[in-house]
C-alpha positions as CSV (number, residue, x, y, z in Angstrom):
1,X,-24.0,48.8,19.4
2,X,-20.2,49.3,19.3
3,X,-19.6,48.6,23.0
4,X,-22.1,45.3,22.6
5,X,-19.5,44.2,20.0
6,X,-16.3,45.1,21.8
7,X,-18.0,43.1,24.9
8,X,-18.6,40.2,22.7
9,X,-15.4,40.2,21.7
10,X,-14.0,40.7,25.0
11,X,-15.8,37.7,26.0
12,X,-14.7,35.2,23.3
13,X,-11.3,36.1,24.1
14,X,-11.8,35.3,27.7
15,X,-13.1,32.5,27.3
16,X,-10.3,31.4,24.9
17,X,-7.2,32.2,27.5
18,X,-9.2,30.8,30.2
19,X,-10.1,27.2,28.1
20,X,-7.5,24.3,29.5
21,X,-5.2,23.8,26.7
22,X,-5.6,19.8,25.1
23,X,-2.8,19.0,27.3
24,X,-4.9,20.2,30.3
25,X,-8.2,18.7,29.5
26,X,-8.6,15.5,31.3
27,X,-8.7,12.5,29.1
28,X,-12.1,12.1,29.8
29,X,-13.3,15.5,28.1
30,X,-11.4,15.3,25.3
31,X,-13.4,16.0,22.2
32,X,-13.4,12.9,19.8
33,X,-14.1,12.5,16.2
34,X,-17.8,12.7,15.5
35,X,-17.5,10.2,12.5
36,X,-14.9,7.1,12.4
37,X,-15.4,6.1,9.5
38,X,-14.0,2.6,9.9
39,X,-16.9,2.1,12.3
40,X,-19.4,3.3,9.4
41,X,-18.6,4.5,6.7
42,X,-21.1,5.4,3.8
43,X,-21.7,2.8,1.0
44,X,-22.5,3.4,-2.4
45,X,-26.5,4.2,-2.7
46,X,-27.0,5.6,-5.8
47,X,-28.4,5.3,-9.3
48,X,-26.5,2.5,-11.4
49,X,-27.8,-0.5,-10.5
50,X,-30.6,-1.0,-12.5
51,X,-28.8,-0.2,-15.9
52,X,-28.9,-2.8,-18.6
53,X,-26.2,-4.5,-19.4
54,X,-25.3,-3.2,-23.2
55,X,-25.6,-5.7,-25.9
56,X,-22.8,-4.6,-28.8
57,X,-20.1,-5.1,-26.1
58,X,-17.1,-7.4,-27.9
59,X,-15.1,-7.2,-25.0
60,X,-14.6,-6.3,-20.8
61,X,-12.1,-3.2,-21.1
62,X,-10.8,-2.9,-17.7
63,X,-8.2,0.1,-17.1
64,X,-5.0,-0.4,-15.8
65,X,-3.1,2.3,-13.7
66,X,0.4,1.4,-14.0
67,X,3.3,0.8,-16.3
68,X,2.5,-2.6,-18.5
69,X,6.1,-2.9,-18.5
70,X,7.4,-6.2,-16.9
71,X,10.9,-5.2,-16.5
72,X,9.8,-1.6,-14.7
73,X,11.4,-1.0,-11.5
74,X,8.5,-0.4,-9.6
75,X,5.4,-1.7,-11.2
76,X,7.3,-4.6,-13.5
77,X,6.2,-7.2,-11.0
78,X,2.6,-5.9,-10.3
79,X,2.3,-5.7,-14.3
80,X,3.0,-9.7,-14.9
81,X,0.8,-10.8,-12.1
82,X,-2.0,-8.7,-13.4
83,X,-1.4,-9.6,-16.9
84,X,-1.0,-13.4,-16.2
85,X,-4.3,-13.5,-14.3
86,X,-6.4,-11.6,-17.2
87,X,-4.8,-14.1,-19.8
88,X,-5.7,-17.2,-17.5
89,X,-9.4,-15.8,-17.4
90,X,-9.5,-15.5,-20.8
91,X,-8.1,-19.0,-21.3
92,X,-11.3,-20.4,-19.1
93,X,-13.6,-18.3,-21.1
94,X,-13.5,-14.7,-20.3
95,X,-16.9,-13.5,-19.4
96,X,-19.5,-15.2,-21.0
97,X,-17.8,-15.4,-24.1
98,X,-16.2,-11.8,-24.2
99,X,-12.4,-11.5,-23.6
100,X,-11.1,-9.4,-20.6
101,X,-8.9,-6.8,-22.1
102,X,-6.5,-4.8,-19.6
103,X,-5.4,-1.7,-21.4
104,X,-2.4,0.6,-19.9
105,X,-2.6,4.4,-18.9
106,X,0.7,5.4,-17.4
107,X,3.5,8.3,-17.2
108,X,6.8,7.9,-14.8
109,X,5.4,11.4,-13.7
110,X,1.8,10.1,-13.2
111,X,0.5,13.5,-12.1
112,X,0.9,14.7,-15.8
113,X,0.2,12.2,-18.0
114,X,-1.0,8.6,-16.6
115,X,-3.9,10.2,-14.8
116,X,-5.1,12.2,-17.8
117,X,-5.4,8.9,-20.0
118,X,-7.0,7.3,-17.1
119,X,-9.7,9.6,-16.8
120,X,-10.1,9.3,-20.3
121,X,-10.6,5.5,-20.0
122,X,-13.3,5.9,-17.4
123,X,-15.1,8.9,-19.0
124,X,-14.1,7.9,-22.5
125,X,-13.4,4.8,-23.2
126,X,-16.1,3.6,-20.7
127,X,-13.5,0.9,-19.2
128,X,-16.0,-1.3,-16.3
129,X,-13.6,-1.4,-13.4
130,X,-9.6,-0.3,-13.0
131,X,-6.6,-1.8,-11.6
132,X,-4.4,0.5,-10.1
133,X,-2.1,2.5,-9.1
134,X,0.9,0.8,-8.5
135,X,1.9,2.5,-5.0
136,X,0.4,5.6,-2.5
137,X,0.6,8.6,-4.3
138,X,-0.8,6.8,-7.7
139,X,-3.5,5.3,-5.8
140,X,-4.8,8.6,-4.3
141,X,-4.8,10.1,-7.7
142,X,-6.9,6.8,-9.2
143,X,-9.0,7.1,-6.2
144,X,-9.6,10.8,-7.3
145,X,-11.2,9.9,-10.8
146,X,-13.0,7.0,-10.0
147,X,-14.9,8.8,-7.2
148,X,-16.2,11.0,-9.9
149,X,-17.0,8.5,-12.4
150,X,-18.5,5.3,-9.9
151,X,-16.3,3.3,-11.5
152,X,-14.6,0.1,-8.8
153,X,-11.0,0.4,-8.5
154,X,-8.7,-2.4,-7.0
155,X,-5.4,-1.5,-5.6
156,X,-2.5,-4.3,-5.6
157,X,-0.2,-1.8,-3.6
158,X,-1.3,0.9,-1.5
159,X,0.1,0.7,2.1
160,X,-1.2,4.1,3.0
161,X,-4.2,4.0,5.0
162,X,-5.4,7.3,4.1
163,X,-6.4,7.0,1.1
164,X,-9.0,4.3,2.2
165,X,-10.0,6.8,5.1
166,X,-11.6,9.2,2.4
167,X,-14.1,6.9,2.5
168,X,-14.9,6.7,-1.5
169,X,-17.0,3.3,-1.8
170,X,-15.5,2.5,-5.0
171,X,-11.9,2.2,-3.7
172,X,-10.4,-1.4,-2.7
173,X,-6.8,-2.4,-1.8
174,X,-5.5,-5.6,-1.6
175,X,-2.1,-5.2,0.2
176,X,-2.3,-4.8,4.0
177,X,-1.7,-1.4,4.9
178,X,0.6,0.2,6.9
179,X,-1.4,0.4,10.3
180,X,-1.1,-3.2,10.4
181,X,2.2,-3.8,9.5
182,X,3.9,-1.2,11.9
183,X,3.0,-2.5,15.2
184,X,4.6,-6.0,14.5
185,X,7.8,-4.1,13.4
186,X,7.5,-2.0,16.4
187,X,8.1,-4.9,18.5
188,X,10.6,-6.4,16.6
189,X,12.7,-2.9,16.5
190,X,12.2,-2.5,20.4
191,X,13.0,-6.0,21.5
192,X,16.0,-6.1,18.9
193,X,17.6,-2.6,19.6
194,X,18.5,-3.2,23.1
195,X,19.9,-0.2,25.2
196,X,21.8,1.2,22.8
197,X,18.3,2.3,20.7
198,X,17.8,2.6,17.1
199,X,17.7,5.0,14.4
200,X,15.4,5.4,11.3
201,X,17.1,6.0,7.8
202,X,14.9,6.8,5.3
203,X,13.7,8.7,1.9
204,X,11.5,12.0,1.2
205,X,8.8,9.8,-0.9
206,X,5.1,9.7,0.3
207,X,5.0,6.4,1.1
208,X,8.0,5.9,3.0
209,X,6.8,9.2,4.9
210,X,3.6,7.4,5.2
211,X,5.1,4.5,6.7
212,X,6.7,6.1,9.4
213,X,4.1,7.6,10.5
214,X,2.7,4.6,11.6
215,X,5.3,3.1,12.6
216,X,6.3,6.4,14.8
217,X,2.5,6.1,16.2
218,X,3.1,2.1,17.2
219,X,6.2,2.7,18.8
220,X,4.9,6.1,21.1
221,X,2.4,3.4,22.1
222,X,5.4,1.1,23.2
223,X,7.3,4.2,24.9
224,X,10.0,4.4,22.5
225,X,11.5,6.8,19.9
226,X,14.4,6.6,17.2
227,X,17.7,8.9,18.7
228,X,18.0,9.7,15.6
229,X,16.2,10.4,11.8
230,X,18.3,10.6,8.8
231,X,16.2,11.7,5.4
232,X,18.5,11.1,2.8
233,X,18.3,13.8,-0.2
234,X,15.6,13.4,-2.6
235,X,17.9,14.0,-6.3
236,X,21.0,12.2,-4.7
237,X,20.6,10.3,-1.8
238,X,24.4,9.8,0.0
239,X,24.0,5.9,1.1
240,X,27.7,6.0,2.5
241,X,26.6,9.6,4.4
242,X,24.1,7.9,6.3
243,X,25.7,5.0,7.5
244,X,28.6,7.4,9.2
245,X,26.3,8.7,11.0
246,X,24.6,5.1,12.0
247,X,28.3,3.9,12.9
248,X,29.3,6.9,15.1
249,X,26.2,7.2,16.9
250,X,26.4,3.7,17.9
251,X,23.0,2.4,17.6
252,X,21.9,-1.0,18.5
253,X,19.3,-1.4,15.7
254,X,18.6,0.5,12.2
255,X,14.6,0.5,10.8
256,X,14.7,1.6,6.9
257,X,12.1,3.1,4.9
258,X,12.3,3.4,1.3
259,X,12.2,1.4,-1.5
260,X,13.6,-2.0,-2.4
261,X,16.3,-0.1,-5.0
262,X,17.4,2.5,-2.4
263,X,16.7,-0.1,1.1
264,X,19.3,-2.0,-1.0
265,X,21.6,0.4,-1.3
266,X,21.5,1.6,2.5
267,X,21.9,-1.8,3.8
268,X,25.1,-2.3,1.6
269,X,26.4,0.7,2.7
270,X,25.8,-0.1,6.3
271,X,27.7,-3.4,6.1
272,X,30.0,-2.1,4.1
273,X,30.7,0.6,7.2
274,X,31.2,-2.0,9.4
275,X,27.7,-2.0,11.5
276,X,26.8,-5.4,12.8
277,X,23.7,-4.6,14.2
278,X,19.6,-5.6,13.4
279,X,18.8,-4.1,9.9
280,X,15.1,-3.6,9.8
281,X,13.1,-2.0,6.7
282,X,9.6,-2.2,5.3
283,X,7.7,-4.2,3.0
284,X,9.9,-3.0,0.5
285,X,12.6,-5.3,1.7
286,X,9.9,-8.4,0.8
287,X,10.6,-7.6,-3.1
288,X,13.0,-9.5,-5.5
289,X,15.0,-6.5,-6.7
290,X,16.0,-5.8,-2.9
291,X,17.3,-9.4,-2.1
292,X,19.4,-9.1,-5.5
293,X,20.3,-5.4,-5.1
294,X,21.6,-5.8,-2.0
295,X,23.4,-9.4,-2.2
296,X,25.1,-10.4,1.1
297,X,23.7,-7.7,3.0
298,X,20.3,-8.7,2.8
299,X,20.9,-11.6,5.3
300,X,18.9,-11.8,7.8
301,X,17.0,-8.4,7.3
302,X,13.4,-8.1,9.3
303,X,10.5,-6.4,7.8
304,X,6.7,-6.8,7.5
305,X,5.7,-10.3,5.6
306,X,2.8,-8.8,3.9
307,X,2.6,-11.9,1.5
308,X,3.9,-15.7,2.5
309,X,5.6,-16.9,-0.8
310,X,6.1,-20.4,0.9
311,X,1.9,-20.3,1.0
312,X,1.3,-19.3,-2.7
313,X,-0.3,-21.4,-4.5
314,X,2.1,-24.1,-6.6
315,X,0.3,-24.1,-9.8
316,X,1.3,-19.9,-9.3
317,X,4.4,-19.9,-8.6
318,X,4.9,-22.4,-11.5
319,X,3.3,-20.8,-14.2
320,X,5.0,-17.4,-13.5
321,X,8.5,-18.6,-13.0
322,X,7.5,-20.6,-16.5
323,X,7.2,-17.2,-18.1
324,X,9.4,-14.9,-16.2
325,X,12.0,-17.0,-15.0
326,X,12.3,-15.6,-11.1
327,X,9.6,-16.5,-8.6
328,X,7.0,-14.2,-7.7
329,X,7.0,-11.5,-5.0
330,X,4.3,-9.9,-2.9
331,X,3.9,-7.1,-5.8
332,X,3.1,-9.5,-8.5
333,X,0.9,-12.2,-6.0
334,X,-1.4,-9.0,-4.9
335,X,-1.6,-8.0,-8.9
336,X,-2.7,-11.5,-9.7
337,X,-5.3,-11.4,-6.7
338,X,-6.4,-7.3,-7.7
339,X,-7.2,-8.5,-11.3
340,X,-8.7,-11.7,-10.4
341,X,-11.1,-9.6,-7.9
342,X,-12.3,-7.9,-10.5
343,X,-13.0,-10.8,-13.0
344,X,-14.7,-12.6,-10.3
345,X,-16.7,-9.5,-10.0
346,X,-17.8,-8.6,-13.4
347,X,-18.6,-12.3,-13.9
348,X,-20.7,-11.9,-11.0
349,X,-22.5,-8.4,-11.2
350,X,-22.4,-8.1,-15.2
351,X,-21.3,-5.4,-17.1
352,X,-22.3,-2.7,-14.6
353,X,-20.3,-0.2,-12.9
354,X,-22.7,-0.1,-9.5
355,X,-23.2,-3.9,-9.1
356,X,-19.8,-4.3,-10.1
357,X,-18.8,-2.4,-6.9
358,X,-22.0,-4.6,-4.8
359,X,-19.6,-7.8,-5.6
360,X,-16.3,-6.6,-5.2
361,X,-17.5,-6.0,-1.4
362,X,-19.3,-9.5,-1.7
363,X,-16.4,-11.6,-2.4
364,X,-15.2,-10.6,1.1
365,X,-13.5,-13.1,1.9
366,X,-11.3,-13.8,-0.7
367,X,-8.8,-16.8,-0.8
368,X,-5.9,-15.2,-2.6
369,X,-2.1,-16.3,-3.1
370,X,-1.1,-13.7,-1.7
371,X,-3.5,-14.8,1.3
372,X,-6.9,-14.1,2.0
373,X,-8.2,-10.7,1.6
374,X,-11.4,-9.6,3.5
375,X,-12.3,-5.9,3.3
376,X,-12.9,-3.5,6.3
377,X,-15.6,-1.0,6.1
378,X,-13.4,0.8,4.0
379,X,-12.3,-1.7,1.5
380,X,-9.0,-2.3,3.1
381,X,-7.4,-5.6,3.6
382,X,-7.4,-6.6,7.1
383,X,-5.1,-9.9,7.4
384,X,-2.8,-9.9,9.7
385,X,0.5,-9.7,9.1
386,X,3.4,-10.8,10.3
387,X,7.3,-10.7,10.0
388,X,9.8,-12.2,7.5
389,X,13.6,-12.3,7.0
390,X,16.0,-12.8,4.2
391,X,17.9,-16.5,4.5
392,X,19.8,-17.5,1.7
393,X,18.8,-14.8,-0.9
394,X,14.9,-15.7,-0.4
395,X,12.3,-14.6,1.5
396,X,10.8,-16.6,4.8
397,X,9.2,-16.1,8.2
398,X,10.7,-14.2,10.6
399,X,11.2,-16.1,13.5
400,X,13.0,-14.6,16.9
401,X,15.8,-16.6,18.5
């Protein structure tokens, strides 16, 4: 029996050294994925659907991941556009009678605190659908709770396309992801670059990391590569340290990745060292803090135009600079669009978690201002996008010379 096992064994590991390594295997044997789930993915079949609607409701509680803050850093602008859209509903009627109410969990360490409340609000407080998070790493932990308790959940801002490709039916986002805004930038960083190359400059968050991924993948697929990556630190990122490095290296081009406070404060830093080359950044760049944060060295920046302000909407734009006094950005257009998704939903399946979820996939396509959203299997956006600039402080198409 022992010499049967140690012949086994002796075989497996043959066969093991002797396998072609996958850089070996022809293309044509190389084992794919047995599931894509953007080619089918499983939709919600459960029980739900044929619950009455309850009849003591006084009003549509719909959770809210995110800070209801409207001067936050990050989620300020998501915040009014979400707020102003729930107060316009309400104006018209709210749902048959019964005001929308958009109630607030949040912690600036979400992890701890925001996502405790919000699980409370879906368990608890039996809120009908949620709005939220306000970026990646808050989305995947919304995405977490809602999976559990079939509640809908609409994203305004998740660019990572992972959290989509955990295939959870309940799970929507607005914003095109990543995937679709890399290759456009790939081609913009390659043709602008010239023979001198670029470099990518960047910060340790998820999303930024997320980004580059894809952007990484689209440029391998165009044969190109950054000379160099420089993460700046986490607690104290050194602006000035990085743009040395940018200057002595002599690159042609610089892609950034991080957010609109710290994109900012690279691109100053790179201008104020002297480099005279293509600045190009993320969607990041498209928000109203980075134009004003970074002043005159947010000319003529390139990034991914997730959102056409130029194509919002007048009556929009109009009613939000009324209240806030600054135009809108792509963060607060796709929170206007996430929360009118979901009143268009609940007025459409009732006060039900299931068909709820049936008319968010429904309303496919949607006519937003911030464009028109249209699901994938997955329930991400798919519009295309495109590539913007900075000229004279604002935001507009990106269009090569």
């Amino acid at each position: 029996m022992v010499q049967v096992i140690y012949l086994l064994l002796a075989a497996y590991v043959w066969a093991i050294v002797q396998a072609p390594s996958a850089a070996q295997t022809p293309s044509s044997h190389r084992v794919e994925p047995y599931v894509d789930f953007r080619d089918r993915a499983t939709p919600y079949s459960g029980p739900g659907r044929e619950l009455a609607e309850p009849k003591e409701t006084k009003e549509v509680l719909l959770g809210y991941f995110g800070p209801d803050d409207s001067d936050h850093a990050e989620g300020g602008a998501v915040w009014r556009g979400a707020d102003m859209a729930i107060r316009l509903a309400n104006v018209e009627g709210g749902y048959r009678g019964k005001p929308f109410r958009l109630a607030a969990s949040w912690s600036d360490n979400p992890w701890k605190g925001g996502v405790g409340g919000l699980a409370r609000m879906a368990h608890r407080e039996k809120a009908w659908a949620i709005l939220g998070g306000i970026d990646g790493p808050s989305a995947h932990l919304a995405e977490q709770v809602v999976a559990k308790a079939n509640l809908p959940l609409v994203c305004p801002l998740n660019g990572d396309r992972t959290a989509n490709g955990a295939n959870v039916p309940w799970f929507f986002s607005a914003m095109p992801a990543d995937h679709l805004q890399a290759p456009v930038l790939a081609d913009a960083l390659v043709a602008r670059s010239g023979p001198r190359g670029f470099a990518f400059v960047s910060t340790p968050d998820h999303d930024p990391r997320a980004f580059l991924v894809q952007l990484d993948r689209a440029l391998k697929a165009r044969k190109a590569s950054p000379r160099f990556s420089h993460v700046l630190a986490a607690d104290n990122p050194d602006f000035g340290a990085a743009a040395r490095q940018v200057v002595a290296e002599d690159v042609g081009a610089v892609m950034i990745a991080a957010n609109a406070r710290d994109s900012a404060g690279i691109a100053r830093e790179l201008r104020n060292d002297s480099f005279r080359g293509p600045i190009l950044g993320g969607h990041w760049m498209g928000r109203s803090a980075f134009a004003r944060l970074a002043g005159p060295a947010a000319e003529g920046v390139v990034f991914p135009l997730v959102c056409d302000p130029d194509a919002m909407p007048a009556s929009f734009r109009s009613e939000y600079e009324t209240r806030y006094h600054e135009p809108p950005d792509y963060a607060a257009a796709h929170g206007f669009d996430a929360a009118n998704l979901l009143v268009e939903a609940v007025r459409s399946g009732g006060l039900n978690r299931a068909r709820i979820g049936d008319a968010l996939r429904s309303l496919s396509p949607y006519p937003g201002v911030s464009g028109t959203i249209a699901w994938d299997s997955l329930g991400s956006n798919t519009r295309p996008v495109s590539l913007a600039t900075i000229r004279d402080g604002k935001v507009d198409r990106f269009t090569a010379r």
